[in-house]
KELO-752945 format. One record per residue (C-alpha): residue number from 0; residue in three letters; x, y negated, z. Coordinates in Angstrom, 1 decimal, decimal comma. Example, Ala and Ser with C-alpha at 12.3 -4.5 7.8 and 13.67 -1.06 7.14 Angstrom:
# KELO-752945
+-------+------+--------+--------+--------+
! kekol ! nuvo !     c1 !     c2 !     c3 !
+-------+------+--------+--------+--------+
!     0 !  ALA !   12,3 !    4,5 !    7,8 !
!     1 !  SER !   13,7 !    1,1 !    7,1 !
+-------+------+--------+--------+--------+
***
This chain:
# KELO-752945
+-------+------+--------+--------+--------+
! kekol ! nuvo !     c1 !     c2 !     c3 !
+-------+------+--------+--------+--------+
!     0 !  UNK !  -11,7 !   -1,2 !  -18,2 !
!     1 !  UNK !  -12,0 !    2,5 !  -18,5 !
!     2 !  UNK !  -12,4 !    4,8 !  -16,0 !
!     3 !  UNK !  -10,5 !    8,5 !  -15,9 !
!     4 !  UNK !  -11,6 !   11,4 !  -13,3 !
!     5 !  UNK !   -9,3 !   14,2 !  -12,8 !
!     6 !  UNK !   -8,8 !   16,8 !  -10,3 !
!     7 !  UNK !   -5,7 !   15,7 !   -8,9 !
!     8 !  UNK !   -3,1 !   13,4 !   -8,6 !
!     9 !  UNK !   -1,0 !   12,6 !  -11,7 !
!    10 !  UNK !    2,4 !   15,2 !  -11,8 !
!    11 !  UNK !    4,4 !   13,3 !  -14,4 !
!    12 !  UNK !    6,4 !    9,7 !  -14,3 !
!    13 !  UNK !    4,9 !    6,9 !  -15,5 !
!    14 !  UNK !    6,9 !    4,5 !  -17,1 !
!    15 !  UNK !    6,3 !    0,6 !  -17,2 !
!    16 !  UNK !    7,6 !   -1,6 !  -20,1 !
!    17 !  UNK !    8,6 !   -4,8 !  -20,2 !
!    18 !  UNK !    5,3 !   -5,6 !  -23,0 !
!    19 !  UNK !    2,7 !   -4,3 !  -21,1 !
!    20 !  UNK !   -0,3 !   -4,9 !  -22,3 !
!    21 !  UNK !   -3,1 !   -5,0 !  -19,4 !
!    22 !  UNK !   -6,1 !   -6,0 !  -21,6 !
!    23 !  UNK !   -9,2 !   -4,6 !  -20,9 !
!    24 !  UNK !   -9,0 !   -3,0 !  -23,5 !
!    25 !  UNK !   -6,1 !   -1,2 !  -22,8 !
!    26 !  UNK !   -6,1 !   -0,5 !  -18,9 !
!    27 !  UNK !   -7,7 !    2,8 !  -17,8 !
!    28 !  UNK !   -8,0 !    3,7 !  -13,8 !
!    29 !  UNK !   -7,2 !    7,3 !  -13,2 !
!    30 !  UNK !   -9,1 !    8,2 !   -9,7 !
!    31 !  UNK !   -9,5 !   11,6 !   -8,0 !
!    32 !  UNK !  -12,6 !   11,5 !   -6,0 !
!    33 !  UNK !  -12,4 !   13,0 !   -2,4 !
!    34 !  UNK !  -15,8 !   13,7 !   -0,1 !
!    35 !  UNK !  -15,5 !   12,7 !    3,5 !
!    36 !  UNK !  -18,4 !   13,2 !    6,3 !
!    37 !  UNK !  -17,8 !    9,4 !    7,6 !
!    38 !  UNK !  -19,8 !    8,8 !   10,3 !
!    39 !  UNK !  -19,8 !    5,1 !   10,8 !
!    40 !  UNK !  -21,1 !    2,9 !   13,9 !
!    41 !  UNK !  -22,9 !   -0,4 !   14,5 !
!    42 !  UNK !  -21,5 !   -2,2 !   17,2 !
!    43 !  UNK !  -24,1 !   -4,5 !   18,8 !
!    44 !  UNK !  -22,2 !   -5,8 !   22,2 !
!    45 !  UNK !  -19,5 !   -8,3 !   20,1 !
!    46 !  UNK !  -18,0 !   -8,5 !   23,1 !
!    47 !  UNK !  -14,2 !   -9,8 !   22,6 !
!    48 !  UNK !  -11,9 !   -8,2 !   25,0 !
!    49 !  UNK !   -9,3 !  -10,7 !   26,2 !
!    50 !  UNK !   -6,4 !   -7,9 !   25,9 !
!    51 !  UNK !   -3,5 !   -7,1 !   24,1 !
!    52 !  UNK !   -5,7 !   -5,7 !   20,9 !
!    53 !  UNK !   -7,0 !   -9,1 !   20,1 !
!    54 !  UNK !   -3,6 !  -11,0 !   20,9 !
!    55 !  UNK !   -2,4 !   -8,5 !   18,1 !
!    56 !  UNK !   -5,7 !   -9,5 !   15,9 !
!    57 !  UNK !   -4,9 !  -13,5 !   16,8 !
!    58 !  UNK !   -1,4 !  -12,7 !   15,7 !
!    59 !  UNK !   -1,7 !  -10,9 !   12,4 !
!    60 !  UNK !   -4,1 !  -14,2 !   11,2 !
!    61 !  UNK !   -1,1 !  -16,5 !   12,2 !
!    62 !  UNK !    1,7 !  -14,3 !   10,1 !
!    63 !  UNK !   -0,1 !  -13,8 !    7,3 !
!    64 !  UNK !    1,9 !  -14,1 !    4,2 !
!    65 !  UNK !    1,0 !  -13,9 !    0,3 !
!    66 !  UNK !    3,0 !  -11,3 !   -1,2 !
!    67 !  UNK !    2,4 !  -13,4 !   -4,7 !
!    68 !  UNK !    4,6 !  -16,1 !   -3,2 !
!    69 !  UNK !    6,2 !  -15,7 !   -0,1 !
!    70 !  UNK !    8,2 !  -13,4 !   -1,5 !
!    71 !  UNK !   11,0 !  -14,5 !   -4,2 !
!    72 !  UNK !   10,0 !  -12,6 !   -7,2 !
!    73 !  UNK !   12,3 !  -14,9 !   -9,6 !
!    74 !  UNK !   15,6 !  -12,7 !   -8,2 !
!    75 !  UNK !   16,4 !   -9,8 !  -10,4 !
!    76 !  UNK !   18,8 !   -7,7 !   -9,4 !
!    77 !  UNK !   21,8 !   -7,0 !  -11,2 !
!    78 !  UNK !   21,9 !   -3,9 !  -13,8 !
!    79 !  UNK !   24,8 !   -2,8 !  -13,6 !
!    80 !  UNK !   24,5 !   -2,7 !   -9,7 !
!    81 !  UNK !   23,2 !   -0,3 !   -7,4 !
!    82 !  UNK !   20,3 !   -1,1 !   -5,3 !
!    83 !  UNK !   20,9 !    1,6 !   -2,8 !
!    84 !  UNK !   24,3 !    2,5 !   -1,2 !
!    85 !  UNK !   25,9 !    5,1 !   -1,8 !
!    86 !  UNK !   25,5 !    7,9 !    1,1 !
!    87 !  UNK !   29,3 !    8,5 !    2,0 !
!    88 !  UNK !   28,4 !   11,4 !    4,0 !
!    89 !  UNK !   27,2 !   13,7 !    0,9 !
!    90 !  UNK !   28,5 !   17,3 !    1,0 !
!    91 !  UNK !   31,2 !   17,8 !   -1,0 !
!    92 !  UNK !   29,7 !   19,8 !   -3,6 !
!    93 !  UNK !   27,5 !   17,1 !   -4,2 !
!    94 !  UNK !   29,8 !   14,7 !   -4,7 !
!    95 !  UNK !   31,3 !   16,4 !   -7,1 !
!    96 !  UNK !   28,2 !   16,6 !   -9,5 !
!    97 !  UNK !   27,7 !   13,1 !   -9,1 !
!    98 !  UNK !   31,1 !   12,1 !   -9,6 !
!    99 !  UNK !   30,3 !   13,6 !  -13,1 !
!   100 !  UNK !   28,1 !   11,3 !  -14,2 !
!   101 !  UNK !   28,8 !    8,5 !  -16,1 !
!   102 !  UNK !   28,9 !    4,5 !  -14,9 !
!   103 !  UNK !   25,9 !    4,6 !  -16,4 !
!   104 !  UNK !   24,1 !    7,2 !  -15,5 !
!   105 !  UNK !   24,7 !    6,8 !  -12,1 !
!   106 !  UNK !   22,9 !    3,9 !  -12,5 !
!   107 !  UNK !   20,1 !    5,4 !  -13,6 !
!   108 !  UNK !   20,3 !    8,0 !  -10,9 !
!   109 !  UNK !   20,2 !    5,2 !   -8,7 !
!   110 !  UNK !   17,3 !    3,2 !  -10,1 !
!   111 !  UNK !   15,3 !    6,5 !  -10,0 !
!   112 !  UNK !   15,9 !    7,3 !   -7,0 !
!   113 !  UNK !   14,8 !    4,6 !   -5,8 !
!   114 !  UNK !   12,0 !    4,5 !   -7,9 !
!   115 !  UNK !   10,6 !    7,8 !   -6,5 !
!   116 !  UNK !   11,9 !    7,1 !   -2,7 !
!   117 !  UNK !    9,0 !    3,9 !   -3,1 !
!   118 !  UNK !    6,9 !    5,4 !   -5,0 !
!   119 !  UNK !    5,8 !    7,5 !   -1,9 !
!   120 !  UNK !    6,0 !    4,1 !    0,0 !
!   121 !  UNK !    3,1 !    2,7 !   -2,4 !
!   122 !  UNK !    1,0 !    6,4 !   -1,9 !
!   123 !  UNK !    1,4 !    5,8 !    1,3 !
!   124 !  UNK !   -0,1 !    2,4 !    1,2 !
!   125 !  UNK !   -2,5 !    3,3 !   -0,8 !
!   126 !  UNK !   -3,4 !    6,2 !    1,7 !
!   127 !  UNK !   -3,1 !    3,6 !    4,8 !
!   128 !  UNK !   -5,3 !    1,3 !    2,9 !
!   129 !  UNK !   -8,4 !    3,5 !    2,6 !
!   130 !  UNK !   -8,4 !    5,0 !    6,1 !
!   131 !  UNK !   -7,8 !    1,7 !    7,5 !
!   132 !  UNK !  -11,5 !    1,3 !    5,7 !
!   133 !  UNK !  -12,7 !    4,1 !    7,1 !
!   134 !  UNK !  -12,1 !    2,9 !   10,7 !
!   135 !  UNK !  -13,6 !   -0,7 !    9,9 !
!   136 !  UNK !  -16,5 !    1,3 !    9,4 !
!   137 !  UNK !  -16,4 !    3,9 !   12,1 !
!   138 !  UNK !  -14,3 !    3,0 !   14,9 !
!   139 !  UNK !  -17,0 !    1,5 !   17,9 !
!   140 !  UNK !  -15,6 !   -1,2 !   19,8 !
!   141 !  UNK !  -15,9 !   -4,7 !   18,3 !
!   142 !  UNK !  -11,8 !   -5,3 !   18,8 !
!   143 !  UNK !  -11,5 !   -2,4 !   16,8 !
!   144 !  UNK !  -13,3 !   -3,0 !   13,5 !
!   145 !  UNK !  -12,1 !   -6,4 !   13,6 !
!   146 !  UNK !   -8,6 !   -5,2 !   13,7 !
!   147 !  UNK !   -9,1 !   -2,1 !   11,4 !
!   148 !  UNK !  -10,5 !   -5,0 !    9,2 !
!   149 !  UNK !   -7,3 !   -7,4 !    9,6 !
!   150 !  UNK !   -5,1 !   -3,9 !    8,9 !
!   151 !  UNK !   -6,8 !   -3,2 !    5,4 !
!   152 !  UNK !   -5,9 !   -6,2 !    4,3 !
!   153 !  UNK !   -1,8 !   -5,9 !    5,6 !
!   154 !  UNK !   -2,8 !   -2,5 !    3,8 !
!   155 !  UNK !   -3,8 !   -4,4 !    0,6 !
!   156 !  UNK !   -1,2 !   -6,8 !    0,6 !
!   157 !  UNK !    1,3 !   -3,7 !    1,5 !
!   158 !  UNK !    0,4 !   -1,4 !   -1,7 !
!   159 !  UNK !    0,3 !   -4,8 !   -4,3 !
!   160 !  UNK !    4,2 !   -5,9 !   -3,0 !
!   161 !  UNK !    5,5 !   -2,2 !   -3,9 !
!   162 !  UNK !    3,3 !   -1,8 !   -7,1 !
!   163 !  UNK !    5,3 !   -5,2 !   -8,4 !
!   164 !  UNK !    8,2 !   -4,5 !   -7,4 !
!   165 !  UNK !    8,2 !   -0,4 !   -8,8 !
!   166 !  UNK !    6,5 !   -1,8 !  -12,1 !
!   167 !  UNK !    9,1 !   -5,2 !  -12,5 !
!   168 !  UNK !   11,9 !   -4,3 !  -11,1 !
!   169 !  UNK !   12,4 !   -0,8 !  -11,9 !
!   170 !  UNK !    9,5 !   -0,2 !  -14,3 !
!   171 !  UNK !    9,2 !    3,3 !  -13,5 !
!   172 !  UNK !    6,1 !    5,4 !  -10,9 !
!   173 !  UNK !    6,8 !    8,9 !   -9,3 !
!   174 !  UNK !    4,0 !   10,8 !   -8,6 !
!   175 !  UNK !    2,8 !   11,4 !   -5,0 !
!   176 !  UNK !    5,1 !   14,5 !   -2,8 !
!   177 !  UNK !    2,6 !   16,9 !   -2,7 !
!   178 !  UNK !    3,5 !   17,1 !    1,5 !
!   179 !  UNK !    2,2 !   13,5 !    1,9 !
!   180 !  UNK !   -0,5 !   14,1 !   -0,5 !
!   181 !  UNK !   -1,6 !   16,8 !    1,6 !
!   182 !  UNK !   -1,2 !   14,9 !    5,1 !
!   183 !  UNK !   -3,5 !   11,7 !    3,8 !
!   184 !  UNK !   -6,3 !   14,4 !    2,7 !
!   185 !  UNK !   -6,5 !   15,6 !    6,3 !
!   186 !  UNK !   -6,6 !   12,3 !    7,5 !
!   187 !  UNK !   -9,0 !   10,8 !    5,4 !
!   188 !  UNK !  -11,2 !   14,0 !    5,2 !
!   189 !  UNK !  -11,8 !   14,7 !    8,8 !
!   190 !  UNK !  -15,0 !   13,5 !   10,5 !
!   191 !  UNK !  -13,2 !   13,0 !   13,7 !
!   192 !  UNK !  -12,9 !    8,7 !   13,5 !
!   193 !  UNK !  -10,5 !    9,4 !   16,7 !
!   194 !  UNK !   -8,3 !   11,7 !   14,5 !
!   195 !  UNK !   -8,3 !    9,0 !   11,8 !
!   196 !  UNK !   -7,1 !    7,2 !   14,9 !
!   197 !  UNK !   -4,1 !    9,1 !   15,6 !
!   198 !  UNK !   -3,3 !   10,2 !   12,2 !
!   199 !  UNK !   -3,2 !    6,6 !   11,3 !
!   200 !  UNK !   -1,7 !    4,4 !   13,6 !
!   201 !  UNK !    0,7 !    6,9 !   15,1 !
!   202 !  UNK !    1,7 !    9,5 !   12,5 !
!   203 !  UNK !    1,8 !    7,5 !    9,1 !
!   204 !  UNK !    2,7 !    4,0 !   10,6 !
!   205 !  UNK !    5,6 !    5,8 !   12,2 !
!   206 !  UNK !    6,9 !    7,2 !    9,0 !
!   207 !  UNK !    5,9 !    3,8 !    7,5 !
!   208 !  UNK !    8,2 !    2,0 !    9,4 !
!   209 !  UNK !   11,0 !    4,9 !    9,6 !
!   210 !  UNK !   11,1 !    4,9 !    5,5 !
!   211 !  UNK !   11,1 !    1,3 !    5,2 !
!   212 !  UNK !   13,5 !    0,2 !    8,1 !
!   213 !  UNK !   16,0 !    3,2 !    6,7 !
!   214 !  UNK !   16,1 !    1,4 !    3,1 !
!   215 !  UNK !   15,9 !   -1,7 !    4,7 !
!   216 !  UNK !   19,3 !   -0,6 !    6,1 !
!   217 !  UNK !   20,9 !    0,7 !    2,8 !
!   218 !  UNK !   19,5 !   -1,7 !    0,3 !
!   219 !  UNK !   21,6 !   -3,9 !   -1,8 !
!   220 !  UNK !   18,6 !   -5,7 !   -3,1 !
!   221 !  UNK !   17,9 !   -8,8 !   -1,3 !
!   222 !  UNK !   14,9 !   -9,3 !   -3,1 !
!   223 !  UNK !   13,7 !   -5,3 !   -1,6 !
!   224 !  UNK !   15,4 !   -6,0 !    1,7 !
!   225 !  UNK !   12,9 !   -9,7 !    2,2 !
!   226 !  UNK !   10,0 !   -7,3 !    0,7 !
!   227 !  UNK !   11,0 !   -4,5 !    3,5 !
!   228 !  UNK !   11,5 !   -7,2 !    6,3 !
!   229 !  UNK !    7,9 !   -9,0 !    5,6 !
!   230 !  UNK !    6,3 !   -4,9 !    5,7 !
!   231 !  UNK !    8,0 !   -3,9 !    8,9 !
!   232 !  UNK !    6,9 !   -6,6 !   11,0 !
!   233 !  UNK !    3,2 !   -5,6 !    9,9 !
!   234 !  UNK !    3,9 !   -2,3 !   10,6 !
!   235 !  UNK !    5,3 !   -2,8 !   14,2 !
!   236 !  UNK !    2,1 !   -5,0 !   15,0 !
!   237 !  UNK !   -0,3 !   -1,7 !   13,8 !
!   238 !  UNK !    1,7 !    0,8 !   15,8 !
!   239 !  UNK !    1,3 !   -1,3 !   18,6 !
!   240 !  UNK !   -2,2 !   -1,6 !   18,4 !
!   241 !  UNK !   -2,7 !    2,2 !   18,2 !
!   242 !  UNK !   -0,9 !    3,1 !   21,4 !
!   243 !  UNK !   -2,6 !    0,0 !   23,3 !
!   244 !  UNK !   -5,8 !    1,4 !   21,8 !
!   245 !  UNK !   -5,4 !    5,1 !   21,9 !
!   246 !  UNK !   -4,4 !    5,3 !   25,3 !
!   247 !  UNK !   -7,4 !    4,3 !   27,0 !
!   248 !  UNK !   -9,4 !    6,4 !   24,6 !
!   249 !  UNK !   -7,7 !    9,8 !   25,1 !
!   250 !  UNK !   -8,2 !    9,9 !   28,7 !
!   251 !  UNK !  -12,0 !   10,0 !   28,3 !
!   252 !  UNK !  -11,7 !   13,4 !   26,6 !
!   253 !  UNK !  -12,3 !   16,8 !   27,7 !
!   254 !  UNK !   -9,0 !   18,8 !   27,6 !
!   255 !  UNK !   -9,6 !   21,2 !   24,8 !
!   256 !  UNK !  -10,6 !   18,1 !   22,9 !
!   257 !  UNK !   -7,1 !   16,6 !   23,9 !
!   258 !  UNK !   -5,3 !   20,1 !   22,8 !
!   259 !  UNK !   -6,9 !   19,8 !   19,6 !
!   260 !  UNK !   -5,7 !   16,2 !   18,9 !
!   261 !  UNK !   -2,2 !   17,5 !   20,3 !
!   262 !  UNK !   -2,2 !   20,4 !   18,2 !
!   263 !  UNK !   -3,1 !   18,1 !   15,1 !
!   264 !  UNK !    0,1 !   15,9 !   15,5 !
!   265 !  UNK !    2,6 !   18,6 !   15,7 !
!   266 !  UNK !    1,2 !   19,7 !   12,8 !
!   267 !  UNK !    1,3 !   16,1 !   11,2 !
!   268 !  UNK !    5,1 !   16,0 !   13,0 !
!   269 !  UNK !    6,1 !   19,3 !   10,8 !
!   270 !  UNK !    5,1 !   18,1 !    7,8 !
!   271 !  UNK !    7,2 !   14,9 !    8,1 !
!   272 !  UNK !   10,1 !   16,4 !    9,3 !
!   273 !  UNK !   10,5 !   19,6 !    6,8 !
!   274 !  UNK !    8,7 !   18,6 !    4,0 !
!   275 !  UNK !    8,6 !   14,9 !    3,5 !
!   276 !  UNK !   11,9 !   15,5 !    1,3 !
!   277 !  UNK !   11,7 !   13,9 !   -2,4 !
!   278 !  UNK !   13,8 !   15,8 !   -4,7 !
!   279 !  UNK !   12,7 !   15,0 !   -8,2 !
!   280 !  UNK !   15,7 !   12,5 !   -8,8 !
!   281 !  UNK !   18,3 !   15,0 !   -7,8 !
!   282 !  UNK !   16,9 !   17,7 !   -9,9 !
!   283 !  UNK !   16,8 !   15,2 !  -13,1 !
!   284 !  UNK !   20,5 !   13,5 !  -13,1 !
!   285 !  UNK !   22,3 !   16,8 !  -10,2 !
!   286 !  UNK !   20,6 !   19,8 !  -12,3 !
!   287 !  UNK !   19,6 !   21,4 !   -8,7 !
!   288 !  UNK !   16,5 !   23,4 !   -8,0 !
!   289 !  UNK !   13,8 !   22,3 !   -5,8 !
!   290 !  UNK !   15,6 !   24,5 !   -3,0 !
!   291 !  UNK !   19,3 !   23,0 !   -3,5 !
!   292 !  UNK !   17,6 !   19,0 !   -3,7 !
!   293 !  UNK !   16,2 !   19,4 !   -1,0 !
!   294 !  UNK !   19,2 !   21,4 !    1,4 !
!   295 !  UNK !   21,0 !   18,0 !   -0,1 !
!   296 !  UNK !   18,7 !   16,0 !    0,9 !
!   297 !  UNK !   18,8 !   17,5 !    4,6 !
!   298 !  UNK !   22,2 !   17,1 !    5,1 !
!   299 !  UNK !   22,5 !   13,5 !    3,8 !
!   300 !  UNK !   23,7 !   10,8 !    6,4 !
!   301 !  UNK !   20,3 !    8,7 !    5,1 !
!   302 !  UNK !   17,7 !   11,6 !    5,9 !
!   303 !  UNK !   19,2 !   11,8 !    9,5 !
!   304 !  UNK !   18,6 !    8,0 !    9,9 !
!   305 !  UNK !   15,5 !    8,4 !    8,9 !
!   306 !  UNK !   14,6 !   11,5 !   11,3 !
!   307 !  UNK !   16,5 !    9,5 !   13,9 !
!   308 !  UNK !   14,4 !    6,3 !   13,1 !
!   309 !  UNK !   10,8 !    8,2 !   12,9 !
!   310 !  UNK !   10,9 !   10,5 !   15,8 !
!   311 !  UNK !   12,6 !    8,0 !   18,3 !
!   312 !  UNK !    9,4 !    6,4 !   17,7 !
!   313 !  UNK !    6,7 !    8,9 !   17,2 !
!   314 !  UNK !    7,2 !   10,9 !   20,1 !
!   315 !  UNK !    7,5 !    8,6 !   23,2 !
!   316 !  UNK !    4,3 !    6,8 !   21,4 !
!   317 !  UNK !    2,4 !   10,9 !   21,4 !
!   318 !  UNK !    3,8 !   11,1 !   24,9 !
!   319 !  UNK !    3,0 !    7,6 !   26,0 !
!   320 !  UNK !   -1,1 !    8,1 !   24,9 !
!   321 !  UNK !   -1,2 !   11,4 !   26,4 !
!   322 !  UNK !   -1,0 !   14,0 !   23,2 !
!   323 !  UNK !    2,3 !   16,0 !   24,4 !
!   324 !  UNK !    0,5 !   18,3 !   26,3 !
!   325 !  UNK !    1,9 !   21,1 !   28,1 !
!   326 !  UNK !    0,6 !   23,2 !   25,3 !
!   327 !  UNK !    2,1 !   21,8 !   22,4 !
!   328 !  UNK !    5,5 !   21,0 !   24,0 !
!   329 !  UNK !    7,1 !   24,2 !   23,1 !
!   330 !  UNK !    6,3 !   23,7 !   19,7 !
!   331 !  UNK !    8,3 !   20,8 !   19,8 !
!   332 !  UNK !   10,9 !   21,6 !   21,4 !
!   333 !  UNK !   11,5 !   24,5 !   18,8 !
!   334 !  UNK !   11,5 !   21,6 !   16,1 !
!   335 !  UNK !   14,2 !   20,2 !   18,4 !
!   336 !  UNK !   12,5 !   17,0 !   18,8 !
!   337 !  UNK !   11,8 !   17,1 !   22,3 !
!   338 !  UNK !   15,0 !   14,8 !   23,0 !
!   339 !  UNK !   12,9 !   11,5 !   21,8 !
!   340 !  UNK !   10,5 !   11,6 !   23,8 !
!   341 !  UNK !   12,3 !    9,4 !   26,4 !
!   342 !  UNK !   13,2 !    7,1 !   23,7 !
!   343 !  UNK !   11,5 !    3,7 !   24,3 !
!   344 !  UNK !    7,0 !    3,5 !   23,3 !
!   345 !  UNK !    6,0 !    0,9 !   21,5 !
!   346 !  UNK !    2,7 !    0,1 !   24,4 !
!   347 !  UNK !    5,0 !   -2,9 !   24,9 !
!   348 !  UNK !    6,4 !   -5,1 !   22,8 !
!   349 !  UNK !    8,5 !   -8,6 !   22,9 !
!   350 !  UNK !    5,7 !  -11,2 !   22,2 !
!   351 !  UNK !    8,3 !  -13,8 !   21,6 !
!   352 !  UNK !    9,8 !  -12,0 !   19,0 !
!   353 !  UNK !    6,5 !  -10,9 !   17,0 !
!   354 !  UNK !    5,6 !  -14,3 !   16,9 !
!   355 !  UNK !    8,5 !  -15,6 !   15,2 !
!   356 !  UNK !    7,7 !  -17,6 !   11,7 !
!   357 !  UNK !    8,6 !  -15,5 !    9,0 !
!   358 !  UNK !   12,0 !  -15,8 !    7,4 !
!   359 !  UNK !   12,5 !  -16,9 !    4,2 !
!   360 !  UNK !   14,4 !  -15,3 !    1,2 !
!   361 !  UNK !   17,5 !  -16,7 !    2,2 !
!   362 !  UNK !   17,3 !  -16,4 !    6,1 !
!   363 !  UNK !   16,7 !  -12,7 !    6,3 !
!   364 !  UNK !   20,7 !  -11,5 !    6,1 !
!   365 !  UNK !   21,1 !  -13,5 !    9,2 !
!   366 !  UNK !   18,0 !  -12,3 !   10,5 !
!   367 !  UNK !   18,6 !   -9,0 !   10,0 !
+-------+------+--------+--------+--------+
***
């Protein structure tokens, strides 16, 4: 095993053949070191609240699956098929440069696609993963650390399922957008463990579970949609334990310290709405420019699903644990997202129905 440092993240594709040869020889990590002032914190009480955090830790041991074989990786979809639908409510100028393409290289369009929408899904993990570490270490209650612990693992078991699948299915890596890229630095970088908090459990678990439940939606794969299915209910179970946890938390600060926390989301909230927009695949197979990929990609029927998805969710959650303050409200309400914030929080959530076994490969249609 070799080791590679570079500055950055990689900016080209990486491609995955069906020979690969993973000897030791042969396998070389690339890594781009980051510096964070982690303050971490002992916790010597071990007190175990009886509350809804350790219900959530109690349940995430019962439903843990093994993304080796839980899921069924002996499916393979087929190639002359799509594994996304088609977006019926493309502008028309659109549709008329894909319509150009041939059978085939709509295909290819499509696996690409794909390829690069869950590519940032597997970044993502991989961002999730470390600063779930982070607040194993830092966060100080004792529920805390030992759910932060339980959530590296989902984490772990999160970035494995979408490396397989990218590497065996479609056999093709985009790099990270450089948008996410720069949200997970701030995250992961910041000394506040609170921040880590809010960045975590609120702003990436929210687009977590928009991104996945909007291809969950559109995906022809079953294989993809059981993968999905398995992530989201992890997903729900971490955003719930944020809110429950945050909200307690955030009233014991002082109110500039609030403001700053407030003014931190919005920020986190622009950056998903405006610039989380991948555009590589429509630049390759459409011939568009960064600008034109991504106006496309603004207008698409599937980008407003996911808008609708993430901030129907985000926002009451920022509301519910006290971060859409009076000062950042405005700023919102420019971004015209204001009109979520009634929608439902997820503070409560139906036991019964996070409790439910997991289905298996064949149930999840009827599931769904």
């Amino acid at each position: 095993m070799k080791i590679h440092k570079q500055k950055g993240p990689p900016e080209d594709l990486l491609y995955f053949d069906e020979d690969l040869d993973l000897s030791q020889k042969q396998v070389e990590d690339v890594v781009e070191i980051f510096h964070t002032p982690l303050t971490g914190a002992y916790n010597w009480d071990y007190t175990v609240s009886d509350n809804r955090i350790k219900k959530l830790y109690e349940l995430g041991k019962e439903l843990n699956w093994n993304g080796s074989i839980d899921l069924n990786w002996e499916y393979n979809h087929p190639a002359d098929k799509r594994i996304m639908e088609p977006d019926e409510q493309l502008p028309h100028e659109t549709l008329e440069a894909y319509e150009n393409l041939s059978e085939e290289e709509k295909i290819l369009f499509d696996r690409h696609n794909t390829a690069e929408l869950m590519s940032q899904f597997l970044h993502g993990e991989q961002g999730a993963l470390l600063v779930a570490s982070q607040l194993a270490s830092c966060a100080p209650t004792y529920n805390a650390k030992l759910y932060a612990a339980s959530q590296t693992f989902d984490e772990a078991r999160h970035v494995e399922v979408f490396n397989r699948y990218l590497q065996e299915k479609i056999g093709i890596h985009y790099p990270i957008n450089p948008s996410l890229k720069l949200l997970l630095d701030k995250i992961l970088t910041d000394e506040r463990w609170d921040l880590k908090f809010i960045g975590m459990q609120i702003i990436i678990e929210g687009l977590a579970l928009a991104a996945f439940q909007m291809l969950k939606s559109i995906t022809k794969d079953p294989l993809l949609k059981q993968l999905l299915h398995y992530v989201v209910r992890d997903e729900a179970r971490h955003v719930t334990f944020g809110i429950n946890y945050l909200e307690e938390y955030i009233k014991t600060l002082s109110p500039e310290e609030i403001n700053d926390r407030a003014e931190f989301a919005y920020e986190a909230c622009v950056i998903s709405r405006d610039r989380l927009i991948n555009t590589k695949s429509e630049q390759r197979f459409l011939k568009m420019s960064e600008e034109e990929a991504r106006e496309f990609q603004l207008n698409t029927g599937t980008f407003e699903m996911f808008r609708n998805f993430l901030f129907s969710r985000v926002m009451p959650n920022l509301k519910r644990i006290g971060l859409l303050t009076d000062e950042v409200r405005p700023k919102f309400e420019a971004l015209g997202l204001l009109e979520y914030e009634h929608a439902p929080d997820d503070f409560e959530c139906d036991w019964a129905e996070m409790k439910k076994p997991l289905e298996k490969f064949g149930q999840i249609p009827t599931a769904l």
